[in-house]
C-alpha positions in Angstrom: -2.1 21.9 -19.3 -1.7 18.6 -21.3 -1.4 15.7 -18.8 -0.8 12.2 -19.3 -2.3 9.6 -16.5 -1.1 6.5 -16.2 -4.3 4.8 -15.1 -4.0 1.8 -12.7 -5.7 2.2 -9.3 -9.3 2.4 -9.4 -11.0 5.9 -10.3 -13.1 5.8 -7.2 -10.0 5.5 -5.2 -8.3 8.7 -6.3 -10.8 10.7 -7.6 -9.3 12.4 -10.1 -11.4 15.1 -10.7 -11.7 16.1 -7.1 -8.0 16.9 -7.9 -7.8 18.0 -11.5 -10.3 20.4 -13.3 -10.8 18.0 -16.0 -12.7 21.3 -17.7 -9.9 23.4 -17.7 -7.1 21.0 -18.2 -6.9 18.4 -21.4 -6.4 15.1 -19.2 -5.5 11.4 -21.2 -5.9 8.4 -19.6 -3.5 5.9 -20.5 -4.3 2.4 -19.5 -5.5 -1.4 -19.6 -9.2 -2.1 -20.6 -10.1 -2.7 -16.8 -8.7 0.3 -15.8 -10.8 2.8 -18.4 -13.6 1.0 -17.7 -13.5 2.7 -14.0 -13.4 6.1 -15.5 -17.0 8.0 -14.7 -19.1 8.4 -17.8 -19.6 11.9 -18.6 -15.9 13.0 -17.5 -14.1 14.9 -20.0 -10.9 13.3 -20.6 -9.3 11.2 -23.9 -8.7 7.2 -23.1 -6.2 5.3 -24.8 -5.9 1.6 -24.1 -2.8 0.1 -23.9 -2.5 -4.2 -24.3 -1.0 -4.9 -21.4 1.7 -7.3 -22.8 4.4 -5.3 -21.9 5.1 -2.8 -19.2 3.9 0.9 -19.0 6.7 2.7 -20.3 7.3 0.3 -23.2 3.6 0.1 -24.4 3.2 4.7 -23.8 6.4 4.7 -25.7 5.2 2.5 -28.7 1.9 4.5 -29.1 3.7 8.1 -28.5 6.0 7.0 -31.2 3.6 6.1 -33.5 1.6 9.4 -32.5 3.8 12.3 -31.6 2.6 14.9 -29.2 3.5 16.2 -26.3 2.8 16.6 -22.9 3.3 19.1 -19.9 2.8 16.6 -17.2 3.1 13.1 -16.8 1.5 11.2 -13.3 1.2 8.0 -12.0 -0.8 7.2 -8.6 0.0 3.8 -8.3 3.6 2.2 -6.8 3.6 -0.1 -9.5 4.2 2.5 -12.3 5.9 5.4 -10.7 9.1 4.6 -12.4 7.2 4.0 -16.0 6.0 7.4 -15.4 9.4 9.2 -14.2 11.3 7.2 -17.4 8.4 9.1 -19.7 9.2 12.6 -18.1 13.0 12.0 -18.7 12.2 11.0 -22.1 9.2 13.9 -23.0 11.5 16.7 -20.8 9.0 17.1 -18.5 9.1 18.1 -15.0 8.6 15.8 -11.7 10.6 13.0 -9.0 13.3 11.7 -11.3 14.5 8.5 -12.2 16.5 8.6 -9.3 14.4 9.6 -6.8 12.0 7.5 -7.6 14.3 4.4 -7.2 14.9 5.4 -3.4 11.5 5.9 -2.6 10.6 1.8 -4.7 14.0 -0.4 -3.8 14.2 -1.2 -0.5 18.2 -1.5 -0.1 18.6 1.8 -1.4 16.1 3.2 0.6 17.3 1.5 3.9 21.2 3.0 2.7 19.7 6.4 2.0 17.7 6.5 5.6 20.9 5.2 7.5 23.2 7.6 6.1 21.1 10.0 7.5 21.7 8.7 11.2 18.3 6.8 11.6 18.3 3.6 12.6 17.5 1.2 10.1 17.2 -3.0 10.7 20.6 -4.6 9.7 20.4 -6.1 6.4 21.8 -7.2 3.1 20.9 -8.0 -0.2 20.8 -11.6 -0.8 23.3 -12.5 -3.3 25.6 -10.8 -0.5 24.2 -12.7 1.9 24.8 -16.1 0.1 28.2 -15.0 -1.3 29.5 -14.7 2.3 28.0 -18.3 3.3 25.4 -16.9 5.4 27.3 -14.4 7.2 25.7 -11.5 8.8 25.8 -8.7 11.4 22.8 -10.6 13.1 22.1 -14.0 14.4 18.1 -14.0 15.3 14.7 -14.1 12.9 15.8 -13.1 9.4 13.6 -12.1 6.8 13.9 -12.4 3.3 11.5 -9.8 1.1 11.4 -8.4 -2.3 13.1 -5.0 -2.9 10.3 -3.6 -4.5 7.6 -5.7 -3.6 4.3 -4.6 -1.6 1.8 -6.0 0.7 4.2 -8.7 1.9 4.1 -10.9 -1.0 7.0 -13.3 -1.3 8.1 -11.8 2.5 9.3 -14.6 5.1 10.4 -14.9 8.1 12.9 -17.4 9.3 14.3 -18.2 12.7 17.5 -17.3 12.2 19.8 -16.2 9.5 21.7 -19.8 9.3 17.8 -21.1 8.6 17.5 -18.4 5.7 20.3 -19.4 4.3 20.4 -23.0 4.5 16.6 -22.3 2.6 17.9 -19.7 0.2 21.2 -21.7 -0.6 19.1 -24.3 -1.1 15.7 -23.4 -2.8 13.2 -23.8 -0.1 12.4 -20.4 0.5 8.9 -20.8 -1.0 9.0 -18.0 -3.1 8.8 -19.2 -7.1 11.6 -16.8 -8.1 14.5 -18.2 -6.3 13.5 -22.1 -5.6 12.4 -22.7 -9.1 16.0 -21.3 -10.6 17.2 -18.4 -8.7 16.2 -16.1 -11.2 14.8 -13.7 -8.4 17.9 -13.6 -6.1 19.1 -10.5 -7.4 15.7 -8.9 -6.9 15.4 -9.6 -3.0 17.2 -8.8 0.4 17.3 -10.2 4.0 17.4 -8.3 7.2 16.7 -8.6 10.8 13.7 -8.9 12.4 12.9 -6.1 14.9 10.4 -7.0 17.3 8.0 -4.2 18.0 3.9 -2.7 17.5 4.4 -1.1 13.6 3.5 2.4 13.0 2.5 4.2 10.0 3.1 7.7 9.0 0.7 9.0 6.3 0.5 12.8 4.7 1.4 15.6 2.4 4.6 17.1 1.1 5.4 19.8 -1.2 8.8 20.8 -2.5 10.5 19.2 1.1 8.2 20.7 3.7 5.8 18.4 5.6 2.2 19.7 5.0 0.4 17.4 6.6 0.9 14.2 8.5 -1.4 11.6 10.8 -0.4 8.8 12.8 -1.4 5.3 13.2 -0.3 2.1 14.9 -1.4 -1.5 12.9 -3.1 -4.2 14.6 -2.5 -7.1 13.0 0.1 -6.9 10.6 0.6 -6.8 6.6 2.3 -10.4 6.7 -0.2 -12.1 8.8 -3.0 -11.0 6.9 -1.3 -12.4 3.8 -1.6 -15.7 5.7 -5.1 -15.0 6.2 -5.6 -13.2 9.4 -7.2 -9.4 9.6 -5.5 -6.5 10.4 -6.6 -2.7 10.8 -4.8 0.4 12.1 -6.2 3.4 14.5 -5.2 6.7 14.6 -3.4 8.4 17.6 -1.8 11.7 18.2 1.4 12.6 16.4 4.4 13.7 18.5 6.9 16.4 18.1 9.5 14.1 18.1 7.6 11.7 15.5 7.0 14.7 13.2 11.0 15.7 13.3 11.7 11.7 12.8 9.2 11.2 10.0 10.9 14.5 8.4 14.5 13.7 8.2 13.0 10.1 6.7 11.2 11.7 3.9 14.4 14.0 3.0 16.7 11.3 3.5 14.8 9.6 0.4 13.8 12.3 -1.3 10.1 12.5 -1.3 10.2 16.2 -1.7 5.8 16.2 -3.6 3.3 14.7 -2.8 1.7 11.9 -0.7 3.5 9.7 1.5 3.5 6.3 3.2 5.9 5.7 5.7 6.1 3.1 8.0 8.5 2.2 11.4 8.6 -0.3 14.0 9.2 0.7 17.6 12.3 -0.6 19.8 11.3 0.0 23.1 11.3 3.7 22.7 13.1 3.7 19.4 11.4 4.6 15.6 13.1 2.2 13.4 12.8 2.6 9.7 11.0 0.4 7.4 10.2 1.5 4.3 8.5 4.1 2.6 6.3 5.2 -0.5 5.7 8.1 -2.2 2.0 7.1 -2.3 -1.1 7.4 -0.3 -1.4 4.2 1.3 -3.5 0.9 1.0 -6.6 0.0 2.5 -8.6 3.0 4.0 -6.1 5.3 4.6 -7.2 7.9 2.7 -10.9 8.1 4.0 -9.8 8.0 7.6 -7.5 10.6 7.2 -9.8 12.6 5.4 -12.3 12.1 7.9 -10.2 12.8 11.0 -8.7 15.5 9.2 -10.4 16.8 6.1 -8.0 16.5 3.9 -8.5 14.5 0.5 -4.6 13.0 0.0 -4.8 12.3 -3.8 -6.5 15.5 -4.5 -3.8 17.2 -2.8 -1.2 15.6 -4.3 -2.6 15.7 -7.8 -2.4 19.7 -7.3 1.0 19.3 -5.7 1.7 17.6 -9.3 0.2 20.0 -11.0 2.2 22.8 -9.3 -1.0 24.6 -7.5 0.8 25.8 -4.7 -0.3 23.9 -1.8 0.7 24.9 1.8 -2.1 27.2 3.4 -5.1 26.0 1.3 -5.3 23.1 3.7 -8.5 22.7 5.8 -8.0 23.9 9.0 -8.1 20.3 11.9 -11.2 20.4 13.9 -10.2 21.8 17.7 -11.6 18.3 19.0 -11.2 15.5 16.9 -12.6 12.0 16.9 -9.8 8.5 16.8 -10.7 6.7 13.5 -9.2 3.2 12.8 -9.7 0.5 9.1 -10.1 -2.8 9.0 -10.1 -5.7 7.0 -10.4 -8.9 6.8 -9.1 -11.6 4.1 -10.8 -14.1 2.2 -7.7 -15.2 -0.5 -6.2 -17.6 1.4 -9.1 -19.9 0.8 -8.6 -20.3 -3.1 -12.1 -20.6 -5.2 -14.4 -21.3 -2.5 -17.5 -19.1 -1.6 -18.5 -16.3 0.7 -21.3 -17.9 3.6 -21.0 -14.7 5.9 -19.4 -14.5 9.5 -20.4 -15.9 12.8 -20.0 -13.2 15.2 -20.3 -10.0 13.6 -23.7 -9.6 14.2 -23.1 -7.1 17.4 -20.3 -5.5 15.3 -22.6 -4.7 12.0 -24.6 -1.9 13.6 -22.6 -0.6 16.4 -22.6 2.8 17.0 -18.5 2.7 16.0 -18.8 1.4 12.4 -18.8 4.5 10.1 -18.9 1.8 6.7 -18.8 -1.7 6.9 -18.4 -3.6 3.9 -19.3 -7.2 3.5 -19.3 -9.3 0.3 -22.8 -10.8 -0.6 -23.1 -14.6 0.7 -22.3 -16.7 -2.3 -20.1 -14.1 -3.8 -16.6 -15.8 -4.6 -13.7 -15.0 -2.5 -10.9 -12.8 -3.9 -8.0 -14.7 -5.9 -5.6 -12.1 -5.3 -4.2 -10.6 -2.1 -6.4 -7.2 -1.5 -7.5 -4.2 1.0 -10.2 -3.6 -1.3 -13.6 -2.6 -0.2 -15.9 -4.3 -1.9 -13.6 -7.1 -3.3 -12.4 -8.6 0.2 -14.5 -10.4 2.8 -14.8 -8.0 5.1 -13.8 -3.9 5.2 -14.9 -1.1 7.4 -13.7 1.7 8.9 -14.7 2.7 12.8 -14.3 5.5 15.1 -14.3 6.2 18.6 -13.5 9.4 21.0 -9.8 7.6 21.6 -7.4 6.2 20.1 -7.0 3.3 23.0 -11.1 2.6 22.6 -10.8 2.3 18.9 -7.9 -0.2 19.2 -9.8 -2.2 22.1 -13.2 -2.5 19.4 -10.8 -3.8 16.4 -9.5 -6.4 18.9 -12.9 -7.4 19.9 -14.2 -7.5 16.7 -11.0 -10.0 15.1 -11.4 -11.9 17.8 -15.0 -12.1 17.4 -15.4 -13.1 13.7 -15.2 -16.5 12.0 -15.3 -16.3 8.3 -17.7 -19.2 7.0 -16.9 -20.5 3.2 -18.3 -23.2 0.7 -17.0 -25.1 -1.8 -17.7 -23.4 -5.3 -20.7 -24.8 -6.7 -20.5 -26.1 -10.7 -23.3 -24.5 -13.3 -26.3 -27.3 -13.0 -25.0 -28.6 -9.5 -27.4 -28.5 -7.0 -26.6 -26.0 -4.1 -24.9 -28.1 -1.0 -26.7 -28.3 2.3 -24.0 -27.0 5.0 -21.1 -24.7 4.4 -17.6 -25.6 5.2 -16.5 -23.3 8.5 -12.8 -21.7 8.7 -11.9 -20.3 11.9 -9.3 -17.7 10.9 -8.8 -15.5 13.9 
């Protein structure tokens, strides 16, 4: 076949060729000069770059004008260009998720409608111009949130008190998000809904043409909007239920995710799932290795073949009769702007404990990220560890967050002599 790859997440992420045979098929990689430059040498594939001025879809569009040809499949592994790559299948005739479909599984309102319809509970909500139309009126009273409908790793999420405080800040542009204080351009673009108290779960697997494949559990510690702030945050495996597999189901038809990966997550009411949100994506961080290490199974190469239309469902490795409770973690050096990696005080007992299966550290002196990233290798801290249960690998995360103090320094100007002491920043 002739496939077309929207390139965005890094190569070693996916592992494209654990997925594809690059041999037998004709693969192009369509992408942004940072992106190609991730590709393995020696893999056979054609690389077009792309600017990067304008979206996806516009830029594939201007070059497959100017070059006619065709294409039998047309893939995108990362959130951020699903639709680009669903509006090129409508436009090229090819098959895959829709327009449509791809829309429930990307905006959060139409998701949260979809999911509800479908008699799960979902937290009460409304987009925001609704919301400031009715003068703050809503179905709740208590800790609001106002978030993105498409956004991800809780950029431009907050949480309020109540909904009269998001709406007195909304109405009048002290949210703190750029998009609607600075002149309301982003309104349209964002929601608010209650806040349900509760420990978050995560649902992560396979699906192929509606039937659940495979599918692992995990409950966060930590959570995506504190570590935005600057705190860590990590998740650890536990058994799935019979009752969380049906729940987890009717959520992935409800939205449509009928191939591929999936990343769903919920918040627990007591006893009750409720509905977050959902991707049609493997998740962040280091989902995929744990799962592949607690199960065997490679989520992007399984999905790419899903894609492909490799039937799927028995080709799965078998799961281990007694398994082992893996867990991620991470922790954040953004929030500190341009300073400086020193190293951690207290990690030291944590480095080489018999738990840690990877544990990686950026170099003292390296500069801290100035983005918001799960990365291995480009935040201050990731790992993954493992333990024979679920309750002892969420006991060692705890320890080791509360353990940690990440330990910064001012960046240091070319021809400036090095400072004497580092600048310590206590963030957990």
């Amino acid at each position: 076949m002739k496939i077309l790859v929207l390139h965005r997440v890094p190569y070693p992420k996916i592992a494209y060729s654990r997925g594809i045979d690059h041999d037998l098929h004709d693969v192009t990689y369509f992408g942004r000069r940072e992106a190609l430059a991730n590709l393995p040498a020696g893999l056979r594939c054609e690389q077009v770059e792309r600017a990067g001025l304008q979206g996806p879809y516009d830029e594939a569009r201007a070059w497959l004008d100017a070059r006619p040809r065709t294409f039998d499949r047309v893939i995108s592994m990362s959130e951020y260009e699903l639709l680009d790559a669903a509006r090129l299948r409508a436009d090229l005739g090819v098959e895959g998720t829709s327009v449509e479909q791809v829309m429930l599984a990307r905006d959060k309102v139409l998701m949260k409608e979809a999911v509800e319809r479908a008699g799960l509970r979902v937290p009460r909500f409304l987009p925001v111009q609704e919301f400031l139309d009715s003068g703050g009126r809503s179905p709740w009273a208590g800790a609001t949130v106002l978030k993105p409908h498409r956004g991800a790793s809780s950029i431009d999420v907050v949480v309020f008190d109540s909904a009269a405080q998001a709406h007195e800040a909304i109405a009048g542009r002290r949210t703190g998000v750029r998009s609607i204080d600075e002149d309301g351009r982003g309104l349209p673009d964002h929601e608010v809904e209650e806040f349900v108290e509760g420990k978050i779960l995560h649902f992560d697997g396979l699906v192929e043409k509606g039937t659940v494949l495979a599918l692992g559990a995990s409950e966060y510690v930590g959570t995506c909007l504190d570590y935005a702030r600057g705190l860590p945050m990590g998740s650890f495996q536990f058994e799935v239920t019979d009752d969380a597999r049906e729940w987890a189901a009717a959520a992935l038809a409800a939205v449509r995710i009928e191939d591929g990966s999936f990343h769903l997550e919920a918040i627990v009411d007591g006893t009750e799932p409720v509905f977050l949100e959902v991707g049609n994506r493997v998740g962040g961080a280091d989902v995929v290795d744990t799962f592949e290490l607690a199960t065997g199974i490679h989520l992007p190469s399984f999905e790419l073949r899903i894609l492909l239309g490799e039937p799927t469902a028995g080709t799965l490795p078998e799961l281990p009769a007694e398994r082992d409770w893996y867990g991620w973690f991470v922790h954040p050096g953004h929030h500190l702007g341009d300073r400086v990696f020193e190293g951690f005080d207290g990690a030291e007992p944590f480095r080489s404990a018999p738990e840690v299966v990877t544990w990686h550290e950026l170099p003292v002196g390296a500069p801290l990220p100035d983005h918001l990233t799960y990365g291995a290798h480009e935040t201050a801290l990731a790992g993954i560890a493992v333990t024979g249960s679920p309750e002892e690998t969420r006991r060692w995360m705890t320890r080791l967050f509360a353990s940690l103090t990440l330990r910064v320094s001012e960046p240091v100007a070319p021809g400036t002599p090095l400072p004497g002491a580092a600048v310590s920043d206590a963030v957990a």
